[in-house]
DOGUPA-368909 format. One record per residue (C-alpha): y, z, x; residue number from 1. Coordinates in pm, 1 decimal, always signed. Example, Ala and Ser with C-alpha at 12.3 -4.5 7.8 and 13.67 -1.06 7.14 Angstrom:
BEGIN
> -450.0;+780.0;+1230.0;1
> -106.0;+714.0;+1367.0;2
***
This chain:
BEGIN
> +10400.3;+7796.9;+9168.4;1
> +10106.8;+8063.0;+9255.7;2
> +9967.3;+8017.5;+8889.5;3
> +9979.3;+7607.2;+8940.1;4
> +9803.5;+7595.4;+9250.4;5
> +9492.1;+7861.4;+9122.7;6
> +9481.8;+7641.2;+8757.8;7
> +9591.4;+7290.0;+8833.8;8
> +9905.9;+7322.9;+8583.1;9
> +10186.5;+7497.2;+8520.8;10
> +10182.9;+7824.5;+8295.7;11
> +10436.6;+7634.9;+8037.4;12
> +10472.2;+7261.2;+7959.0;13
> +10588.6;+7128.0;+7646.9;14
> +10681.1;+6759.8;+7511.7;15
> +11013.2;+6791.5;+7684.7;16
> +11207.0;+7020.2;+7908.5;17
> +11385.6;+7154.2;+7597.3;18
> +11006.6;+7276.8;+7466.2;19
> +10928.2;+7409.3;+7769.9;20
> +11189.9;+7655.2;+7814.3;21
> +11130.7;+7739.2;+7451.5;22
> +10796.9;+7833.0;+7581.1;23
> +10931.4;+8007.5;+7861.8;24
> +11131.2;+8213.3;+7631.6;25
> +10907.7;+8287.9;+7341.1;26
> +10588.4;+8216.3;+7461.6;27
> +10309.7;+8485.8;+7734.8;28
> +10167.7;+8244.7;+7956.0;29
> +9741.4;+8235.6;+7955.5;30
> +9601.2;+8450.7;+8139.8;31
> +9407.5;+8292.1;+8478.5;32
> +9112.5;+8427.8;+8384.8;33
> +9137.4;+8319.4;+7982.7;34
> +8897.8;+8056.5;+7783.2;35
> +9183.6;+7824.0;+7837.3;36
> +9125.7;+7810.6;+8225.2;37
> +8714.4;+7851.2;+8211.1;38
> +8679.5;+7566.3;+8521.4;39
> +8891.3;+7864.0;+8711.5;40
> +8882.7;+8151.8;+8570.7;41
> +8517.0;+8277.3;+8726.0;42
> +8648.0;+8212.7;+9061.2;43
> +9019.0;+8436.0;+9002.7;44
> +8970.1;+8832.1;+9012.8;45
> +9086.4;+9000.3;+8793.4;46
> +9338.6;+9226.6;+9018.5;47
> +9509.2;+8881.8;+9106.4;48
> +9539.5;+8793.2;+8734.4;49
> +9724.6;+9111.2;+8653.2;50
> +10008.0;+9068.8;+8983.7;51
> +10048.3;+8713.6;+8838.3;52
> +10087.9;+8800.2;+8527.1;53
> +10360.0;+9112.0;+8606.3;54
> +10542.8;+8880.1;+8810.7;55
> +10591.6;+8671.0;+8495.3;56
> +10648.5;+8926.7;+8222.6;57
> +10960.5;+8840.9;+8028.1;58
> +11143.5;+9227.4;+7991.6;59
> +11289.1;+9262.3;+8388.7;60
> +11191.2;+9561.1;+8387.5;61
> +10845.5;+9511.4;+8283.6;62
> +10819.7;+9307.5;+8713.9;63
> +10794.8;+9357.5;+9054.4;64
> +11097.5;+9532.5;+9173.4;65
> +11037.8;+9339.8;+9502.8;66
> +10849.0;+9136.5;+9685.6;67
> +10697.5;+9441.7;+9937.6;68
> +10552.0;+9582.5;+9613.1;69
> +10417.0;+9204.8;+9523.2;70
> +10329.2;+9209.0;+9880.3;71
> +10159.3;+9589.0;+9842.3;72
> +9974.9;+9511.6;+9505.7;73
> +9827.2;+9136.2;+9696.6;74
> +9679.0;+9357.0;+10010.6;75
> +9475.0;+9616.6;+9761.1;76
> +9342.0;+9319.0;+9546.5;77
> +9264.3;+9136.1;+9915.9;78
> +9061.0;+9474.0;+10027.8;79
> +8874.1;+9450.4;+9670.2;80
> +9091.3;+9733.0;+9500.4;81
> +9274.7;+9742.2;+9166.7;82
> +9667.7;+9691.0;+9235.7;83
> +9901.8;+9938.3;+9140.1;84
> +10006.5;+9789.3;+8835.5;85
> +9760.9;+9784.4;+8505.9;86
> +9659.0;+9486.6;+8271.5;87
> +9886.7;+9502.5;+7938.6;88
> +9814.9;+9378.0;+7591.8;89
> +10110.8;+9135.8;+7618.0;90
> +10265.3;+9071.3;+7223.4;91
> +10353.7;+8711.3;+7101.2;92
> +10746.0;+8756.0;+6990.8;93
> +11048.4;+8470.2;+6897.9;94
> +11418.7;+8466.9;+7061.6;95
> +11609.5;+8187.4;+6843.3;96
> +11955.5;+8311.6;+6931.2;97
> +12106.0;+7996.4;+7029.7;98
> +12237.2;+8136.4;+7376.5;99
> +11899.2;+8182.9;+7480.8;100
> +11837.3;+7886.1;+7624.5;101
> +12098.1;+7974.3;+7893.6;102
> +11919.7;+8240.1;+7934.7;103
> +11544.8;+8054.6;+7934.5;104
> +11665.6;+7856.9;+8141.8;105
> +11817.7;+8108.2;+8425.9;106
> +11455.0;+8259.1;+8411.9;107
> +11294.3;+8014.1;+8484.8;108
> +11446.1;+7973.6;+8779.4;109
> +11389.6;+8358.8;+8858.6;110
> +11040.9;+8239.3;+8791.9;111
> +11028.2;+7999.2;+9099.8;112
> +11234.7;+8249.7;+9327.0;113
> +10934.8;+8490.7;+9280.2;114
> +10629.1;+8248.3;+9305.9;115
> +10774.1;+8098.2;+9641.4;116
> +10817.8;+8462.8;+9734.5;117
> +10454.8;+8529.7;+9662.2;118
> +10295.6;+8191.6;+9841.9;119
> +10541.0;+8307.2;+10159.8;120
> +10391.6;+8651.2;+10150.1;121
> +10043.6;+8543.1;+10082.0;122
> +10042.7;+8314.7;+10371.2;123
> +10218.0;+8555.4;+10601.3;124
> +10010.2;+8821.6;+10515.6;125
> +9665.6;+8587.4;+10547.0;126
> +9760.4;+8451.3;+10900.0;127
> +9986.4;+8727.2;+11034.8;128
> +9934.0;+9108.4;+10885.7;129
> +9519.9;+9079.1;+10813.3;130
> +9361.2;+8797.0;+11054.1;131
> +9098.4;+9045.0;+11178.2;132
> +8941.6;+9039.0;+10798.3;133
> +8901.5;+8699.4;+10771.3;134
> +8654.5;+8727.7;+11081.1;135
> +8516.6;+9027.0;+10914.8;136
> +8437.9;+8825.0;+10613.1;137
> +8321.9;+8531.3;+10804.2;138
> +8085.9;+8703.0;+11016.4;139
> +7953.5;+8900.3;+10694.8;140
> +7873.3;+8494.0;+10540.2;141
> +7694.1;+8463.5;+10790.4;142
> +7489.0;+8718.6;+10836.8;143
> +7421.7;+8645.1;+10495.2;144
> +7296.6;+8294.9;+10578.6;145
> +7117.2;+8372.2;+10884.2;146
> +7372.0;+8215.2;+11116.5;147
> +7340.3;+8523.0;+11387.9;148
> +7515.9;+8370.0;+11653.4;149
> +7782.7;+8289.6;+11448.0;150
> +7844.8;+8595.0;+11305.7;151
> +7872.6;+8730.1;+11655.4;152
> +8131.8;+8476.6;+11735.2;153
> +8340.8;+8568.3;+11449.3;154
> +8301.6;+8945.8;+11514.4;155
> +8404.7;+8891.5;+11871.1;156
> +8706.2;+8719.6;+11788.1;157
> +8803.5;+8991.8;+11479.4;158
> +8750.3;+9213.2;+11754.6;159
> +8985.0;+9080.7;+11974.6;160
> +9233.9;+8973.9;+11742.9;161
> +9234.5;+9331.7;+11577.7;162
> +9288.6;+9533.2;+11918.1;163
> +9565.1;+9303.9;+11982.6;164
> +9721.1;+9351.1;+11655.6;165
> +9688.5;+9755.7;+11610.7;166
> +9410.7;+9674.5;+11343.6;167
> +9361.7;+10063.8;+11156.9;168
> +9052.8;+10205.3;+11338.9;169
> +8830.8;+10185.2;+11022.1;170
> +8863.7;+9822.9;+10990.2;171
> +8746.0;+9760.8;+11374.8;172
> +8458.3;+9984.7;+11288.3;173
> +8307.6;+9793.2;+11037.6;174
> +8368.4;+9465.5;+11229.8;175
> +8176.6;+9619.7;+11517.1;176
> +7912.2;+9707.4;+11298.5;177
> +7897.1;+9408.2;+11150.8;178
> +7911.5;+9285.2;+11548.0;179
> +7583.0;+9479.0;+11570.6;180
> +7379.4;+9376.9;+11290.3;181
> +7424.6;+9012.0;+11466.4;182
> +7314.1;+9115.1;+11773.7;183
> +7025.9;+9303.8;+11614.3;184
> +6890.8;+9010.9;+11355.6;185
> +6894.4;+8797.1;+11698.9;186
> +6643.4;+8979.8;+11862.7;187
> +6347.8;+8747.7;+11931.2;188
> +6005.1;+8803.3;+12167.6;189
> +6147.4;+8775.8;+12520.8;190
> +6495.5;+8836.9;+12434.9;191
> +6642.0;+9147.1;+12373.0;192
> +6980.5;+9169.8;+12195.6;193
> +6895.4;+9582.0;+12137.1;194
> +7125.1;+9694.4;+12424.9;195
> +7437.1;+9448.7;+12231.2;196
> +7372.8;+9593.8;+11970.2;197
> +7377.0;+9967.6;+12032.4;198
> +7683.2;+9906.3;+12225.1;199
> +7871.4;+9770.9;+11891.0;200
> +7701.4;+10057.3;+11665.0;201
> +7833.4;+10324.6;+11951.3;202
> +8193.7;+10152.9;+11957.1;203
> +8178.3;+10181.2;+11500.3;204
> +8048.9;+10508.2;+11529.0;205
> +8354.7;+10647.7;+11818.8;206
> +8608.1;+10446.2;+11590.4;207
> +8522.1;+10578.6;+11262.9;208
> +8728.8;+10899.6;+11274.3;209
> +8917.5;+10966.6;+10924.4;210
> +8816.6;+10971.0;+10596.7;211
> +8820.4;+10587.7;+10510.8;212
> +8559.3;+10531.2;+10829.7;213
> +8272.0;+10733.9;+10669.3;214
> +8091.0;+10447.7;+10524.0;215
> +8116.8;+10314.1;+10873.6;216
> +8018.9;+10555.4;+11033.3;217
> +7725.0;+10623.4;+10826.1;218
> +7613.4;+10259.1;+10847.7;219
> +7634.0;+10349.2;+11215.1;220
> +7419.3;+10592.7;+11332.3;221
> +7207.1;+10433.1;+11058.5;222
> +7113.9;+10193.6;+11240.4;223
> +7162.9;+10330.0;+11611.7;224
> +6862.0;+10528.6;+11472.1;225
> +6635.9;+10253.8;+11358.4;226
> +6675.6;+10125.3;+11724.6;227
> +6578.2;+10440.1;+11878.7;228
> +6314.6;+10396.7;+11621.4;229
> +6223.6;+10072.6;+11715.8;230
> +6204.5;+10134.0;+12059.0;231
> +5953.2;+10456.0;+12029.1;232
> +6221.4;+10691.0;+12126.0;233
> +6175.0;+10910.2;+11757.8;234
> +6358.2;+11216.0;+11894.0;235
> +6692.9;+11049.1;+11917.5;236
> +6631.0;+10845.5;+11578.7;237
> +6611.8;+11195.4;+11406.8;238
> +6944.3;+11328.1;+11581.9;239
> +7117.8;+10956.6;+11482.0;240
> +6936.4;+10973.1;+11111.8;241
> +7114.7;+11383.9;+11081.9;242
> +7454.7;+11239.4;+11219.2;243
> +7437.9;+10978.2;+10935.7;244
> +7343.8;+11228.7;+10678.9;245
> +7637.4;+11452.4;+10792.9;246
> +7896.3;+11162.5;+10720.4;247
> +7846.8;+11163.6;+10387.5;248
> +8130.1;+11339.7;+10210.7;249
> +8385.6;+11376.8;+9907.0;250
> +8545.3;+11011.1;+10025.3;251
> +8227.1;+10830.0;+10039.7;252
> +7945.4;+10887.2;+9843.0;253
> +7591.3;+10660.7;+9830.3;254
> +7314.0;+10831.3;+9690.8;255
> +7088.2;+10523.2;+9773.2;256
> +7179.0;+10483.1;+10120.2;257
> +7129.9;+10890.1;+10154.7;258
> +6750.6;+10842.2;+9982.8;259
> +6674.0;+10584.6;+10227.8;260
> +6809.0;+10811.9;+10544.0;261
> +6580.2;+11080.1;+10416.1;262
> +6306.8;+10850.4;+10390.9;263
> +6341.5;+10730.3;+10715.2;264
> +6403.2;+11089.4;+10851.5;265
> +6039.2;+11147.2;+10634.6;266
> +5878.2;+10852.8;+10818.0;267
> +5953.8;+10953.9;+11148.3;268
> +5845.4;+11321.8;+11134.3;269
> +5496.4;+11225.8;+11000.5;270
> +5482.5;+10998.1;+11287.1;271
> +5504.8;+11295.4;+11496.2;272
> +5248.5;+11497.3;+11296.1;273
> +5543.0;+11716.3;+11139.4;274
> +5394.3;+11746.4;+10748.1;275
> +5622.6;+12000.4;+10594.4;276
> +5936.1;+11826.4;+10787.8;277
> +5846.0;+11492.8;+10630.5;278
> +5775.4;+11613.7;+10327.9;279
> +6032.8;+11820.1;+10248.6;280
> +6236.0;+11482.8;+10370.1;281
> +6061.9;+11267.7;+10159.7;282
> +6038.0;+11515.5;+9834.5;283
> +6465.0;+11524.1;+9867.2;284
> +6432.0;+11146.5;+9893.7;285
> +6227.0;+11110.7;+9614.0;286
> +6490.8;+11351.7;+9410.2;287
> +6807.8;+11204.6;+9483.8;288
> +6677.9;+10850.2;+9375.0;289
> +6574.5;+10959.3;+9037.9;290
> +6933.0;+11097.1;+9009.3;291
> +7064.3;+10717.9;+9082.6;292
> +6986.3;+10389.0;+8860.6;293
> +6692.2;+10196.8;+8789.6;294
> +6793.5;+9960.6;+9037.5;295
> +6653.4;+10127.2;+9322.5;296
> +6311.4;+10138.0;+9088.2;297
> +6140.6;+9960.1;+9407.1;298
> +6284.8;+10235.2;+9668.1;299
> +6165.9;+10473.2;+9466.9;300
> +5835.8;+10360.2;+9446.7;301
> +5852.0;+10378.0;+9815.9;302
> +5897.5;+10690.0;+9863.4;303
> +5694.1;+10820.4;+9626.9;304
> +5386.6;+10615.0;+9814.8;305
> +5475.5;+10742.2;+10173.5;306
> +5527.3;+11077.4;+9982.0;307
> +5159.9;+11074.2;+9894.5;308
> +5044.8;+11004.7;+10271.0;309
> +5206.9;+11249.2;+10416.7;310
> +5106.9;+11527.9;+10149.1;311
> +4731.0;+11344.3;+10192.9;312
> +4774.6;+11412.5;+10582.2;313
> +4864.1;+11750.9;+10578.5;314
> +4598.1;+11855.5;+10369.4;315
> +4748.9;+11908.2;+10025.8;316
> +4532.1;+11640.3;+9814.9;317
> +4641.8;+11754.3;+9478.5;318
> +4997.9;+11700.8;+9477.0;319
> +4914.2;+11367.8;+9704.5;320
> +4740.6;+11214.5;+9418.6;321
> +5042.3;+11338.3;+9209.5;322
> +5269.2;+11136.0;+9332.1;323
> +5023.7;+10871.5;+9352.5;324
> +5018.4;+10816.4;+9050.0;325
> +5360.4;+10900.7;+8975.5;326
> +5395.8;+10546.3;+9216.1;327
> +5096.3;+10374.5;+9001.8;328
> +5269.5;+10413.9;+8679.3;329
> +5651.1;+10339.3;+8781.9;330
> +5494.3;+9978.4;+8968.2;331
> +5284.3;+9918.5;+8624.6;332
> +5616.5;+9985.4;+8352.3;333
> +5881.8;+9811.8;+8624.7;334
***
């Protein structure tokens, strides 16, 4: 039933019900994601594909034991993790015994048992066990699209939804963070969200308190710094930028988002007239995002730029014109 509604047709259909459970018998169905379903394959992941197809492999043993591993399996692929269970090269075999078709046909129905299991869980689990993330990816849409207020609204409600519910502490972070960057983009002349906003950053950063919360809590005092920045109080940025830095760890690593902390951290001390501070902040920048891919080319660039006016500023015109140039010939090959 699952695979009909994501293709628009069943997995087996011959000329007649007798071909069909021939199919059923003998035949692997297509994959979601194959040639034969191009109009909706793009739009299946691929973790979904492989709990489909393990929920219709032919050997018993080769399924789901039950439905709370189905269910299990459905809430990794939902969070954007692989499921438990890995793609297999399935092998195109033949079963003419004539007693198969008893047999076909009693799978078949085992078939249906576990698909109407699946749509059950999948809408229990989308309306009951993880409402909170479907405001969480709302409010993310539309941050993406500029729709500020929105996103606020959604947050709010993921917010309130998730306290109600017991949400895990890491999720709530990132909803209030995400609660923050809507107050933050609304910021206009004459009205000042900033105080909203450092509220929700404060409320991710105090939530995000085991090992699946660093990325939160980085993104946190992220940006409670760039408000401190923005607001001329550079002292407290720095503390926020080093409680950022410290979050880092084994569970979460981002060497891009740690070159643009340093950066920042680089920025700010030259501000204050601190050359060998911001330099030594901007030199580690300039490090760790050679270490990374060419993506962050542009970043780089960056840094290597502010790099050169703070080593021109303190006096050390040699190794300013270095990087300089280092900057001059990365823009002119990129």
């Amino acid at each position: 039933m699952i695979y009909e509604v994501l293709t628009g047709e069943p997995p087996f259909l011959g000329a007649n019900a007798v071909q069909t459970i021939l199919m059923q018998i003998n035949e692997p169905p297509p994959s979601l994601r194959s040639k034969h379903h191009q109009q909706t394959s793009v739009s299946i992941p691929a973790g979904l594909d492989t709990v489909i197809m393990h929920c219709m492999e032919k050997e018993p043993g080769q399924r789901y034991s039950s439905m709370d591993d189905v269910k299990a399996d459905l809430q990794l692929v939902k969070r954007g993790l692989p499921p438990t269970r890995k793609s297999i090269k399935r092998f195109h075999f033949k079963l003419k015994a004539p007693g198969l078709l008893q047999t076909g046909a009693v799978t078949a129905v085992g078939t249906i048992v576990i698909f109407f299991g699946m749509a059950f869980w999948i809408n229990k689990w989308q309306y009951e066990f993880v409402p909170w993330q479907q405001d969480f990816a709302a409010a993310k849409h539309e941050l993406e699209r500029g729709e500020y207020g929105q996103a606020v609204m959604s947050a709010e409600h993921g917010i309130k939804i998730g306290i109600a519910k017991n949400a895990p502490k890491h999720d709530l972070a990132g909803i209030y963070n995400l609660l923050g960057d809507g107050y933050k983009s609304m910021v206009k002349p004459g009205q000042d969200s900033l105080k909203d906003a450092r509220k929700a950053y404060e409320k991710a950063a105090a939530l995000s308190i085991d090992s699946k919360s660093a990325k939160h809590r980085v993104q946190a005092y992220l940006n409670l710094g760039d408000i401190d920045k923005s607001m001329g109080d550079k002292r407290a940025a720095l503390a926020n930028y080093n409680l950022a830095l410290s979050s880092f760890s084994d569970q979460y690593v981002d060497n891009g988002q740690k070159a643009r902390l340093l950066v920042r951290k680089g920025v700010v001390h030259e501000s204050l007239g601190e050359f060998d501070a911001a330099n030594k902040q901007l030199e580690e920048a300039v490090t760790v995002y050679k270490s990374v891919d060419t993506v962050n080319t542009p970043a780089l660039i960056d840094a290597l730029e502010k790099l050169s006016v703070s080593l021109k500023a303190s006096g050390d015109e040699v190794k300013a014109k270095q990087y300089s140039d280092d900057a001059k010939s990365l823009r002119a090959s990129y």
